[in-house]
PyMOL CGO cylinders between C-alpha atoms (Angstrom):
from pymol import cmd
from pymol.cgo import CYLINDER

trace = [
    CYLINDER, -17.18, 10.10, -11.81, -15.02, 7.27, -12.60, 0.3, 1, 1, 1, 1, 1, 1,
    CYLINDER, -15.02, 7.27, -12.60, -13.94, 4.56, -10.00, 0.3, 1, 1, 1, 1, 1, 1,
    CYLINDER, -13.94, 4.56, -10.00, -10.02, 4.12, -10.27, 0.3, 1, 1, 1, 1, 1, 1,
    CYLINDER, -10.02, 4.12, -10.27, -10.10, 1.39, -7.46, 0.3, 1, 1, 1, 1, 1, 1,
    CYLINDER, -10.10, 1.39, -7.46, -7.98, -1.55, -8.59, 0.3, 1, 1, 1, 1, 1, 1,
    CYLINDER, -7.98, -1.55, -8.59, -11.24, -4.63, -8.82, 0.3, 1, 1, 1, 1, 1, 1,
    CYLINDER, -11.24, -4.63, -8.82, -9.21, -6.96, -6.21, 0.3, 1, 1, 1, 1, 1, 1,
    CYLINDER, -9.21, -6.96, -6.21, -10.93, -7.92, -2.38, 0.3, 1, 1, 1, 1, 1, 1,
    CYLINDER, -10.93, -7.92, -2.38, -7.97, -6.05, -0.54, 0.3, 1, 1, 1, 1, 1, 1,
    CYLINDER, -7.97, -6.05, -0.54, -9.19, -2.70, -2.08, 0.3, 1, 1, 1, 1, 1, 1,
    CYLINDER, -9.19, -2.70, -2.08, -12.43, -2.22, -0.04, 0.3, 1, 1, 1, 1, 1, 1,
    CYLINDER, -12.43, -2.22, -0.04, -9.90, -1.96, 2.76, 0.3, 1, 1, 1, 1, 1, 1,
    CYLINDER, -9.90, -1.96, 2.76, -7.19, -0.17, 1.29, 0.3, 1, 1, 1, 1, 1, 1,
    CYLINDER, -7.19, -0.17, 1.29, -6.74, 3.81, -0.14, 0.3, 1, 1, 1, 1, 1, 1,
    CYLINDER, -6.74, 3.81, -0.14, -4.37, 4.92, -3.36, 0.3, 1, 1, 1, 1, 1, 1,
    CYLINDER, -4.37, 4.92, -3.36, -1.69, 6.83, -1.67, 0.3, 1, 1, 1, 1, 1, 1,
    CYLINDER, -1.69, 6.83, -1.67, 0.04, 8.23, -5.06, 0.3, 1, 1, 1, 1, 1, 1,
    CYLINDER, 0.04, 8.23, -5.06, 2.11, 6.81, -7.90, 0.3, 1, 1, 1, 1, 1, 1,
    CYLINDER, 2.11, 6.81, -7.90, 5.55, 5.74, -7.87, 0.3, 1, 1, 1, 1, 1, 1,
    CYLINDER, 5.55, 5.74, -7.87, 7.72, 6.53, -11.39, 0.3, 1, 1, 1, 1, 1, 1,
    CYLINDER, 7.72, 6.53, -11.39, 11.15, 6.37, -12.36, 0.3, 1, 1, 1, 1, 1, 1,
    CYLINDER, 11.15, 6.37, -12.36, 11.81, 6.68, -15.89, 0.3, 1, 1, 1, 1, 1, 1,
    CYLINDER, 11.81, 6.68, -15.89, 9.40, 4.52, -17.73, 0.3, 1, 1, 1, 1, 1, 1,
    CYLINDER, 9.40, 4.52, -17.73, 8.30, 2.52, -14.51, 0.3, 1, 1, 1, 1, 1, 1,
    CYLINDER, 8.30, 2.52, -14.51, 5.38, 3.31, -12.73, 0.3, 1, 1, 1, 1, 1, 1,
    CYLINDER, 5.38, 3.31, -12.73, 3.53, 1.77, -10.13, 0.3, 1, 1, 1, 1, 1, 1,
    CYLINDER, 3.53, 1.77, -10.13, 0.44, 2.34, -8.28, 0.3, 1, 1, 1, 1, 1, 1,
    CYLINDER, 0.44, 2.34, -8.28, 0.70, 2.51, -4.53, 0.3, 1, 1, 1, 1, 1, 1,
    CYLINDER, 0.70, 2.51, -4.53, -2.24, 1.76, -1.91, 0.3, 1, 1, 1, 1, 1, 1,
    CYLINDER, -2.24, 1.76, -1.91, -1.70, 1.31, 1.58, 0.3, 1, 1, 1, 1, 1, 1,
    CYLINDER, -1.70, 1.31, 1.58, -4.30, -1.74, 2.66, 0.3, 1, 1, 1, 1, 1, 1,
    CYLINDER, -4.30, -1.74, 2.66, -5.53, -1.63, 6.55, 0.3, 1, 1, 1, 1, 1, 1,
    CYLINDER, -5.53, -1.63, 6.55, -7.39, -4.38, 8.65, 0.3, 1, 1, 1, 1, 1, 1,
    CYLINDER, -7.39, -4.38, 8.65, -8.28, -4.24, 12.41, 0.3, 1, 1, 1, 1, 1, 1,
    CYLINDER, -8.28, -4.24, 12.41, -9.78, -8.02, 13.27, 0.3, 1, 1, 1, 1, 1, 1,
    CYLINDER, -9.78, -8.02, 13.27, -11.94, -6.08, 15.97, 0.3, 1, 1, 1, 1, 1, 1,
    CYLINDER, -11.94, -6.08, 15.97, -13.09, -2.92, 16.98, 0.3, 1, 1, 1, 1, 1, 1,
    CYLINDER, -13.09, -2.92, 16.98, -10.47, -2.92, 19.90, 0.3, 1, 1, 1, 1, 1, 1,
    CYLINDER, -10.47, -2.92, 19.90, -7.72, -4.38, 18.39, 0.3, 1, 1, 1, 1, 1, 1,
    CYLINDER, -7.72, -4.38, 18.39, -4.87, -3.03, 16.87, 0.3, 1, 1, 1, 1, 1, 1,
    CYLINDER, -4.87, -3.03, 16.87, -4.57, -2.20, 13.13, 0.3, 1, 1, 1, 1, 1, 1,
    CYLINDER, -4.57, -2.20, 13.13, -2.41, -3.96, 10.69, 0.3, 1, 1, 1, 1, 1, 1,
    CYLINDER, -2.41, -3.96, 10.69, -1.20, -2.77, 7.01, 0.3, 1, 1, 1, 1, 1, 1,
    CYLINDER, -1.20, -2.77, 7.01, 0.35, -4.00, 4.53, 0.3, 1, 1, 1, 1, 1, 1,
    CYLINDER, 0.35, -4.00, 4.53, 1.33, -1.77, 0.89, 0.3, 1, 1, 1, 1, 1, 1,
    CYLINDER, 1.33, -1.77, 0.89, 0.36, -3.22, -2.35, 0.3, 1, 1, 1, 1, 1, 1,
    CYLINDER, 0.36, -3.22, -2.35, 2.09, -1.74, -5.86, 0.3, 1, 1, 1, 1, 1, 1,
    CYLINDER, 2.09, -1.74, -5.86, 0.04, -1.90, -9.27, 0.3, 1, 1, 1, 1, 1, 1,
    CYLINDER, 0.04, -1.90, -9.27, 1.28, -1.56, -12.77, 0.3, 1, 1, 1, 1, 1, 1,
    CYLINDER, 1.28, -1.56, -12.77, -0.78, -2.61, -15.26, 0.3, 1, 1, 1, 1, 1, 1,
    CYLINDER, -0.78, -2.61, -15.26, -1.56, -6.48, -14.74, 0.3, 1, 1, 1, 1, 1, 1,
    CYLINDER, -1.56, -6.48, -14.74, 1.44, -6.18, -12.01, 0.3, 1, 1, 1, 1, 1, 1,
    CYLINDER, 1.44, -6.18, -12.01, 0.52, -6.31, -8.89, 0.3, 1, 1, 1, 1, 1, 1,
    CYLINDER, 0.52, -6.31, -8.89, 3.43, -7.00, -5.63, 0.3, 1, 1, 1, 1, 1, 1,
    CYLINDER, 3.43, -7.00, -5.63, 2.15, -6.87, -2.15, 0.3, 1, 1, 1, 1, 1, 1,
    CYLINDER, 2.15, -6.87, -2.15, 3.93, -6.56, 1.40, 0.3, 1, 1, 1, 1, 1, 1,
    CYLINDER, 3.93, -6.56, 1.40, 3.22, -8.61, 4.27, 0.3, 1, 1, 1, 1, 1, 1,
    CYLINDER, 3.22, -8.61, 4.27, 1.78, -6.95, 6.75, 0.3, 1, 1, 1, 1, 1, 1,
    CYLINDER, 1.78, -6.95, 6.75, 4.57, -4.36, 7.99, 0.3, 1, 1, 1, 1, 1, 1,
    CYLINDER, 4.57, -4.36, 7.99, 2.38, -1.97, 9.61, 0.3, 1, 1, 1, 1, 1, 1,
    CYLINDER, 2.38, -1.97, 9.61, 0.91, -2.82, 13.12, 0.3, 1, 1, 1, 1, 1, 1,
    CYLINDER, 0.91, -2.82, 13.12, 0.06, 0.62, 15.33, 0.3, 1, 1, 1, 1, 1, 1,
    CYLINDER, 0.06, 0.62, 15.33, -3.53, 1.44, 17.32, 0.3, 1, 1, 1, 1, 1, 1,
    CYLINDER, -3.53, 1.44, 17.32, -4.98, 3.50, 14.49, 0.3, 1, 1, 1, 1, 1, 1,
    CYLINDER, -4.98, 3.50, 14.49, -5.48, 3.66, 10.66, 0.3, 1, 1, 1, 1, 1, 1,
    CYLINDER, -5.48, 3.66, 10.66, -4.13, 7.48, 11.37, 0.3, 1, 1, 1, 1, 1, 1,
    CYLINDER, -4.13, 7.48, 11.37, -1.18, 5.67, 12.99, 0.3, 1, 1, 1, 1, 1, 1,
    CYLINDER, -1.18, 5.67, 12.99, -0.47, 3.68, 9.34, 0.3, 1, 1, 1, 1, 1, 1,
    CYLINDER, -0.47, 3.68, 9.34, -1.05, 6.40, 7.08, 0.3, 1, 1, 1, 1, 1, 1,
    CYLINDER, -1.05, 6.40, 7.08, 1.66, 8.58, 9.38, 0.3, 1, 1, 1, 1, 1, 1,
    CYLINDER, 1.66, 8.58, 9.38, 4.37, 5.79, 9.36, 0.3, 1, 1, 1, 1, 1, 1,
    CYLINDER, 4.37, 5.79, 9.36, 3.97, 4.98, 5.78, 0.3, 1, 1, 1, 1, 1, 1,
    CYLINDER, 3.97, 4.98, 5.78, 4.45, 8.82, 4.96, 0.3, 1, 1, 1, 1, 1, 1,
    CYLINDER, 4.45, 8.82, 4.96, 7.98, 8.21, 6.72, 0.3, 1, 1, 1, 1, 1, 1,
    CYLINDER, 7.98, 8.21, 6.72, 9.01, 6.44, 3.66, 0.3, 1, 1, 1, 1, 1, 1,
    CYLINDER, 9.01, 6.44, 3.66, 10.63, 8.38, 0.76, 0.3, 1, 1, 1, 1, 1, 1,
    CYLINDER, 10.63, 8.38, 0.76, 10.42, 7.70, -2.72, 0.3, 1, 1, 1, 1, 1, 1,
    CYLINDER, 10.42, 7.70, -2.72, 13.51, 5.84, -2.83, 0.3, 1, 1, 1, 1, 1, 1,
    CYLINDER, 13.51, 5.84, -2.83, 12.59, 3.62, 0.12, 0.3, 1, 1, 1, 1, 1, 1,
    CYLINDER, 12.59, 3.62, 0.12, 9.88, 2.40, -1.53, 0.3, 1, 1, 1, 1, 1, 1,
    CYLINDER, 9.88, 2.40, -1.53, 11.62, 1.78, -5.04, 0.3, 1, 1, 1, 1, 1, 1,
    CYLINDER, 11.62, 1.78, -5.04, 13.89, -0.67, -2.76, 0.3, 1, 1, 1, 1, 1, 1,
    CYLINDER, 13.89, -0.67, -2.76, 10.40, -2.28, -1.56, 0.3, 1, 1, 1, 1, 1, 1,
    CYLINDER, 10.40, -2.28, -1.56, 8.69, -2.76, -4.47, 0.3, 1, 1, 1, 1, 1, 1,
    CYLINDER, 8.69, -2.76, -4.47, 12.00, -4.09, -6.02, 0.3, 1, 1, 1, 1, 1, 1,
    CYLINDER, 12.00, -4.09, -6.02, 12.94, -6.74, -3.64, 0.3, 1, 1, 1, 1, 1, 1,
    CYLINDER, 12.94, -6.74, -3.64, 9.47, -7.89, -3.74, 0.3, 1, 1, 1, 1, 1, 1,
    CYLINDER, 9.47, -7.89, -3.74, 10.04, -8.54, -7.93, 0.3, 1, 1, 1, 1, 1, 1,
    CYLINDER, 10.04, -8.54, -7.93, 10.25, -12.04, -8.56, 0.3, 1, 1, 1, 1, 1, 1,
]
cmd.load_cgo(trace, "trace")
């Protein structure tokens, strides 16, 4: 079995939540979480690959659970996050 994790620190803490393409673009998308303590709240932050691209949130996420993350970043749609990814272009 092949590893496909991306070989950066923030992807120990982070899992590939599907691929974003339009037309020739595509972009791998992981959602990264970190609690600083077992009783604190969880933060997360979305980080887009493609190829040696890599764009990263700040941390836009902040609910009681990784569960909590993984349901708000579901809210997005596919067009949502093509506005993210974009206006974090340089």
């Amino acid at each position: 079995m092949t590893d496909t994790s991306p070989a950066f620190a923030w992807a120990q803490q982070s899992k590939h939540m599907g691929q974003l393409a339009r037309g020739e673009a595509r972009w791998e998308v992981y959602l990264e979480v970190h609690a600083d303590s077992p009783n604190s709240p969880v933060r997360g932050r979305i980080h887009f690959l493609a190829g040696e691209r890599h764009r990263e949130t700040a941390w836009i996420f902040l609910e009681w659970s990784e569960k909590e993350i993984r349901e708000r970043f579901n809210e997005f749609s596919a067009n949502e996050l093509w506005s993210l990814v974009e206006s974090l272009s340089p």
